[in-house]
N, C-alpha and C positions, 0 to 999 in steps of 0.2 A: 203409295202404290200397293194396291191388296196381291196377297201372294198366291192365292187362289186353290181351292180345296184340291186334296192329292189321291190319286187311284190307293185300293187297297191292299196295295204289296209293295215291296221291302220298303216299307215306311223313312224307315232310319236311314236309307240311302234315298229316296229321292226327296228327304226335307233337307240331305246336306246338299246335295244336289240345287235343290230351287236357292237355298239362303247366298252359295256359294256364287249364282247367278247374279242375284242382287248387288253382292259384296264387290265381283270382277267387271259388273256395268258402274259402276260406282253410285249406286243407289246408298251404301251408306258408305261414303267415304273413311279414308284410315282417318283413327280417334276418334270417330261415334260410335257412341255408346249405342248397340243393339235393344230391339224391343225386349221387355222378359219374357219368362218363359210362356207364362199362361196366354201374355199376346199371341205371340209365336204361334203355340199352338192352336187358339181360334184362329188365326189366318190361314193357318196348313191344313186345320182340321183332324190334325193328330191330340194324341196326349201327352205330357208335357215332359213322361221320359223319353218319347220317342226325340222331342225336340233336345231334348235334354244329351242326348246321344250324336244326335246331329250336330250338336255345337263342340261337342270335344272331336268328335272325326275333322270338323276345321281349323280347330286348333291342332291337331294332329298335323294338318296341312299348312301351318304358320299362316293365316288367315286371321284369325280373331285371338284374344288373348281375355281368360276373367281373371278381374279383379276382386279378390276378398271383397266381400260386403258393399263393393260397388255395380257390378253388375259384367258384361261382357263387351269389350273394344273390339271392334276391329284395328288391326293392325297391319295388314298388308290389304291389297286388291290384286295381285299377282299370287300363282299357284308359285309355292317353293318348288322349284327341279330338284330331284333327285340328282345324286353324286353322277351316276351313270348317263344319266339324259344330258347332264353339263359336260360331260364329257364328251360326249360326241357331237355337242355344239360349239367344242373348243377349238382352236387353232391348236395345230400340230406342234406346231413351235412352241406356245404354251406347257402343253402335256411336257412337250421331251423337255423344258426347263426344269418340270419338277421332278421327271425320269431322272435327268442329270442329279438332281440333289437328294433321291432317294437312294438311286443305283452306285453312287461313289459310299455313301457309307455303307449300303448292307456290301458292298466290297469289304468292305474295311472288315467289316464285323464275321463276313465267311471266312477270313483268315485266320481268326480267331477262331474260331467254333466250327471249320468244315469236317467232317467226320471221312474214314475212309470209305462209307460211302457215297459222301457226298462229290468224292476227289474221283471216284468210278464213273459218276452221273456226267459230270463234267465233262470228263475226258471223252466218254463214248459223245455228248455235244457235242464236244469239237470235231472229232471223225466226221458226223453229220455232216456240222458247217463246211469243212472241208469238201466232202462229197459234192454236197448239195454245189459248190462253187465251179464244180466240171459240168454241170450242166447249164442252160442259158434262161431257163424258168426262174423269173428273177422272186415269183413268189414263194417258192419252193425254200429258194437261198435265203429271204427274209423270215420265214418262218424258221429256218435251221438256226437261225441266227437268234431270234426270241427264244428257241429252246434254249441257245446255250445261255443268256442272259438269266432266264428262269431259274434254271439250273443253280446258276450264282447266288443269286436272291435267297433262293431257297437254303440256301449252304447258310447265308446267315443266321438260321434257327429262329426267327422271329416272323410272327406267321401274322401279325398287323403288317411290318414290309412286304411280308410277298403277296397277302390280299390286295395290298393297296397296287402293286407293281401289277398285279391282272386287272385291276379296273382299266389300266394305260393300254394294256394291249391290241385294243382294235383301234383305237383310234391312230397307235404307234405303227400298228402292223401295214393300215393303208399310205399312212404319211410315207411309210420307207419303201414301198412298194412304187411309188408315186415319183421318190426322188432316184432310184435307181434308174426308175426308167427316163425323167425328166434329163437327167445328167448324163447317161449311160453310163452309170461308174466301172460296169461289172464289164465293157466293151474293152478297154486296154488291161483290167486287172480283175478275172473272172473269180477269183477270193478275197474280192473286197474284203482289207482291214482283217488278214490271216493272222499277219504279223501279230498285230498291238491284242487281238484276242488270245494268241498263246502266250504270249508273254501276260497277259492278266490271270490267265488259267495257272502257267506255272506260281505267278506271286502267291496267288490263294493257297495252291498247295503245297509251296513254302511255309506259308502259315507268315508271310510278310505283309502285316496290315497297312502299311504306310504307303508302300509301294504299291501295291494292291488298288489303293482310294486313287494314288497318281495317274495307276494306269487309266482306271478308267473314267475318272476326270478326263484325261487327253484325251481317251477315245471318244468321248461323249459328246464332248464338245468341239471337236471337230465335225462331226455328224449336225451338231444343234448351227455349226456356221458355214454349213454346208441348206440346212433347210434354211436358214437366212436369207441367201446368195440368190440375189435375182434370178440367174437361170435358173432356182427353182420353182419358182412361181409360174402358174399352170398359165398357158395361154390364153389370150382373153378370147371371147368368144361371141 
């Protein structure tokens, strides 16, 4: 199939552009070996750094892979997602299994390392969360409530946890937005989970790591078998 001569601008983008076309209709399926360069380039009618650029931007995209002295494979026909783009194509329940397995250790770990002003940040979250629980804007509450979470994380001192712990956030912030209102948790108990949050807040600032991971192990996963729980499931439609 000839690939066909290309206009005379950003070259390097639309010869990844055309090859990536080829690669995702499966024109050359994964573990064929691509033409060389100089082909390449008579077919695109570019020059063979241009094609040459083109071929690492899809390997940049986990698309093709070169081998030393053999030439260049494709290896997928699928664009890799980005962390962020899988994310928001995940199930909720997903996210918050690995929310649960991030958020109980950087507990552990803010108990060890909270500074006193991370024990200030806290506290004024929790005021919030509090606040925010007299009122009935349940998104208001879930967002008071990711503060104080943040807030935690952050106490950890490990700034790969807490970047990781904001890629969770939107997709965490609509799932609990979602399950409030599905449940009405916040209709008999307007400070949803006051309790099990200040008693996590004091461990921390005890500097009790053990207790600390307990607490919010239990709190987390109540929440994770609460999105479980059939009535959370949105109604079909």
């Amino acid at each position: 199939m000839p690939l066909g001569a290309l206009r005379p601008s950003p070259l390097v983008e639309q010869a990844a552009e055309r090859l990536r076309e080829q690669i995702v209709r499966g024109h050359w399926p994964v573990g064929t070996k691509l033409p060389g360069e100089t082909t390449l380039a008579g077919q695109l009618g570019v020059g063979r750094s241009t094609v040459r650029e083109a071929l690492r931007a899809l390997a940049g995209a986990g698309l093709v892979r070169p081998r030393q002295g053999s030439g260049v494979f494709v290896i997928a026909t699928r664009l890799a997602e980005d962390w962020p783009t899988r994310l928001r194509a995940a199930a909720v329940t997903d996210v918050y299994e690995v929310r649960t397995l991030v958020e109980v250790e950087a507990a552990r770990l803010a108990a060890l390392r909270r500074t006193d002003e991370d024990i200030a940040v806290m506290e004024a979250a929790l005021a919030v969360r509090r606040a925010a629980g007299d009122g009935d804007d349940d998104a208001v509450f879930v967002d008071a409530d990711i503060a104080l979470h943040t807030a935690l994380v952050t106490a950890a001192r490990n700034p790969v946890l807490t970047d990781l712990f904001t890629q969770f956030l939107p997709v965490l912030r609509q799932g609990l937005i979602n399950l409030l209102d599905l449940l009405a948790l916040r209709a008999t108990d307007p400070h949803h989970g006051e309790a099990s949050h200040t008693a996590l807040v004091r461990a921390v600032t005890a500097g009790d790591a053990e207790e600390a991971a307990r607490l919010a192990r239990t709190e987390l996963e109540a929440t994770l078998a609460l999105l479980h729980s059939p009535a959370a499931r949105p109604p079909a439609v």
